[in-house]
N, C-alpha and C positions, 0 to 999 in steps of 0.2 A: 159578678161574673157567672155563667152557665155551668154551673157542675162538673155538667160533662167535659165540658171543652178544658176545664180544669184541669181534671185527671186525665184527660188527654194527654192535653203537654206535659203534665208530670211526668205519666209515664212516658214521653217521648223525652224527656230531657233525662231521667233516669238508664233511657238506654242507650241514647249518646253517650252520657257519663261512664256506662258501663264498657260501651268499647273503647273509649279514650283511651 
């Protein structure tokens, strides 16, 4: 996978999880 797009979603799944 692309790096980027990696940590991308991580950090978008991380900040969903954060306002959950």
């Amino acid at each position: 996978m692309i790096p980027q797009l990696w940590v991308a979603f991580n950090a978008n799944c991380a900040n969903l999880a954060r306002q959950a």
